[in-house]
C-alpha positions as CSV (number, residue, x, y, z in Angstrom):
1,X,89.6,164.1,96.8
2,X,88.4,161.9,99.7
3,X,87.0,159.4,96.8
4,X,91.2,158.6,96.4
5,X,91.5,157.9,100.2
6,X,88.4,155.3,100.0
7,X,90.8,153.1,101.9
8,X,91.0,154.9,105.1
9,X,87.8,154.3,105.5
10,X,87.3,150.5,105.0
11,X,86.7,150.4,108.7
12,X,83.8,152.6,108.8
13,X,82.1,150.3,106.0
14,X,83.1,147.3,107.9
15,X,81.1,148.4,110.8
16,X,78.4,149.3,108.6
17,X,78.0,146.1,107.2
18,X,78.6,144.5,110.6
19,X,75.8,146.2,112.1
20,X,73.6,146.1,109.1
21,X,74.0,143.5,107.4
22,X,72.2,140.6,109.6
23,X,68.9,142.8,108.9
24,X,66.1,141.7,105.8
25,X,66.9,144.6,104.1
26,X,68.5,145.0,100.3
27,X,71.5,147.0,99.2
28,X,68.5,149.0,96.7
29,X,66.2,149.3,99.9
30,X,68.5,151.1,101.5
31,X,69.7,153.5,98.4
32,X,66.0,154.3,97.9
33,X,65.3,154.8,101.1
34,X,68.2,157.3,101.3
35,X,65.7,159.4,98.3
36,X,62.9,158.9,101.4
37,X,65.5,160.7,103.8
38,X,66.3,163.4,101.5
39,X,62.8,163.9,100.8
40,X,62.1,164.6,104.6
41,X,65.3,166.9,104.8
42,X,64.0,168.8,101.9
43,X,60.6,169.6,103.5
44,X,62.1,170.7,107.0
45,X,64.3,172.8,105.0
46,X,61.4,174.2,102.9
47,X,59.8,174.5,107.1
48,X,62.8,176.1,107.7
49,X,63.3,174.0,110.8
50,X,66.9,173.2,110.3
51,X,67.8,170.8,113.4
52,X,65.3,168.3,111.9
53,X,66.7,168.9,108.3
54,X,70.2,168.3,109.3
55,X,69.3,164.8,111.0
56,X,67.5,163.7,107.8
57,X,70.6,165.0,105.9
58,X,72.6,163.0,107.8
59,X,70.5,159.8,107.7
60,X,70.1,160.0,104.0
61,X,74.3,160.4,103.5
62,X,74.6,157.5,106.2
63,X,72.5,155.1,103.9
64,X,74.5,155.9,101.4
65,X,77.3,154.5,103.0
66,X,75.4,151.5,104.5
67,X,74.3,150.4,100.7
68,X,77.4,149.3,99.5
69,X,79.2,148.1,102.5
70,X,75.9,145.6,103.0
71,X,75.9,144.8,99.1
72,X,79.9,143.9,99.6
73,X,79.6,142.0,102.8
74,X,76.2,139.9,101.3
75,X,77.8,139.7,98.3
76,X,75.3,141.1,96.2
77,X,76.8,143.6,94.6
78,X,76.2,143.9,91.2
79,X,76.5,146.6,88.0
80,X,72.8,147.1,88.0
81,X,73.2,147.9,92.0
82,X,75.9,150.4,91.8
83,X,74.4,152.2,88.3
84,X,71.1,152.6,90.8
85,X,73.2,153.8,93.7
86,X,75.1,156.0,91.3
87,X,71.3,157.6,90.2
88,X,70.0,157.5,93.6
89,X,73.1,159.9,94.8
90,X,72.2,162.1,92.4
91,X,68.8,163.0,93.1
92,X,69.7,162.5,97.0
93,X,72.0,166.1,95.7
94,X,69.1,167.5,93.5
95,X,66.6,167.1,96.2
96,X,69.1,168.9,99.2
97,X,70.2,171.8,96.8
98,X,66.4,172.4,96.0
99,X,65.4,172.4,99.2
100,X,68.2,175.7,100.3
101,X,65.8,177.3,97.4
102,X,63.3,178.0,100.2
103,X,66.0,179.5,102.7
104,X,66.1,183.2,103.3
105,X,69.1,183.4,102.2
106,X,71.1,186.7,101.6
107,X,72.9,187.6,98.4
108,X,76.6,187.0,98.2
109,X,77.3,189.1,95.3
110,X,74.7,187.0,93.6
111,X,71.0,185.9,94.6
112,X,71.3,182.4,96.6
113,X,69.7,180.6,93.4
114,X,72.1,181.3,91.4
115,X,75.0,179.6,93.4
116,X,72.5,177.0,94.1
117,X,72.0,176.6,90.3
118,X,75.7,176.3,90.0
119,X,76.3,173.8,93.0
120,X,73.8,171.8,90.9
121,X,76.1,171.8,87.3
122,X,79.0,171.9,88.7
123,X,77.7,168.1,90.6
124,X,76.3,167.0,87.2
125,X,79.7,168.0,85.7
126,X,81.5,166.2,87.4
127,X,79.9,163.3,87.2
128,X,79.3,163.6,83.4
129,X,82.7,164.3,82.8
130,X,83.4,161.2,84.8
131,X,80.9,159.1,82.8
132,X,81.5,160.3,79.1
133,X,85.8,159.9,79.8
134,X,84.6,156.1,80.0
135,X,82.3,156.0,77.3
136,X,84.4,157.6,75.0
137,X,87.0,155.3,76.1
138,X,89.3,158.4,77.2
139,X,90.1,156.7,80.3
140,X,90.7,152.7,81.1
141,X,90.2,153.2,85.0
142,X,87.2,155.2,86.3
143,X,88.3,158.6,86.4
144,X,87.9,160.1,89.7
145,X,89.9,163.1,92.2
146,X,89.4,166.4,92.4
147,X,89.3,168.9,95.1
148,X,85.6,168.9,95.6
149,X,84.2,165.2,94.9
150,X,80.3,163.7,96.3
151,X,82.3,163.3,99.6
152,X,82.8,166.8,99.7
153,X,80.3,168.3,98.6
154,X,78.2,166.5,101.2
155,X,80.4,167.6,104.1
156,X,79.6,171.8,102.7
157,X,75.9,171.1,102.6
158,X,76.6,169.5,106.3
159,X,78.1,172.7,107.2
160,X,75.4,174.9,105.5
161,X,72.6,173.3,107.0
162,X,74.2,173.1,110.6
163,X,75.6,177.1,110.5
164,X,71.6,178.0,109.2
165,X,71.1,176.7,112.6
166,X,72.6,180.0,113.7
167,X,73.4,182.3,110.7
168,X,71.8,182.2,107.5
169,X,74.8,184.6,106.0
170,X,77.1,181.6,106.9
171,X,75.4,179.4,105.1
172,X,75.2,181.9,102.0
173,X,79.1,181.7,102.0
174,X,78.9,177.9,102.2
175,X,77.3,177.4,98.9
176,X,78.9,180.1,97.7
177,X,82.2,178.5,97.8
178,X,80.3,175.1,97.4
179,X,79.6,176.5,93.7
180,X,83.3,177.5,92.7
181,X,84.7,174.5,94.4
182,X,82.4,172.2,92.5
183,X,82.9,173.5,89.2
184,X,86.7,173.7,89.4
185,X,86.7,170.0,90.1
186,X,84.7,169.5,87.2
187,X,87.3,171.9,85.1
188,X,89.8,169.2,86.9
189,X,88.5,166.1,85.5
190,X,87.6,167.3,82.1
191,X,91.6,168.7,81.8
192,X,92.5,164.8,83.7
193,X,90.8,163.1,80.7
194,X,91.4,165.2,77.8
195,X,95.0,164.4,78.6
């Protein structure tokens, strides 16, 4: 949904790239180091020291701003670029997801792995169905909405690691709803392009 309203937030990537941009660093230094971030949030999630996980968290999203409001402003964007950044996003998600695997997390009418497990293809889902709308020339515009986009998702797993702080049963929920909201969105773009 918030991937519609890119817009409102052309002033955020304009400080971005103000701030970021003088620096000697590339638009695909920045994506991969965003994989380096999630890395570290994964093993202080797998430590089970949250605080430090939810900083990393929020570095690695941040980067993932930074990279294409620094590719725009240096004017070095390019396909290549944003099919990396698109890859890059997606194991930035794998990495997170696997690392609430080693969370003592309780069962919300299923084991925690299982919503995890469906977090993670309901994601791919909605990307795919994004992806093979294009390819199968379904759509002429990139086909994108949907009540839980990337944008979304990431703002859940902000909540889930940041509630863990204090209640691991809050964070259960999180995904929990995390995993329905995710697949309906994927059920709303496959519907979108088959029409």
């Amino acid at each position: 949904m918030l991937d519609l309203h890119r817009n409102s937030f052309k002033w955020l990537e304009k400080a971005a790239a103000d701030c970021f941009s003088p620096l000697p660093i590339t638009p695909n230094q920045y994506s991969f180091a965003s994989i380096v971030l999630a890395l570290a949030c994964f093993y202080f999630l797998a430590k089970q020291s949250l605080f430090f996980a939810l900083c990393f968290f929020i570095l690695a999203v941040f980067l993932d701003l930074i990279d294409g409001a620094v590719a725009r402003r240096k004017n070095l964007a390019t396909k290549k670029g944003a099919y990396l950044d698109t890859i890059f996003d997606r194991y930035v998600e794998a990495i997170i997801l696997f690392g609430f695997l080693f969370l003592p997390l309780p069962e919300i009418f299923f084991p925690s792995y299982i919503w995890i497990f469906l977090i993670l293809f309901g994601s791919m889902m909605t990307t795919y169905s994004k992806s093979a709308a294009k390819e199968k020339e379904l759509v002429k515009k990139e086909l994108k909405g949907g009540l839980m986009s990337r944008a979304e998702r990431n703002i859940f797993y902000f909540f889930a690691i940041g509630f863990g702080l204090f209640c691991f049963e809050a964070t259960a929920w999180i995904l929990a709803a995390a995993a329905i909201l995710t697949n309906f969105t994927a059920v709303q773009r496959i519907r979108s392009a088959a029409k």
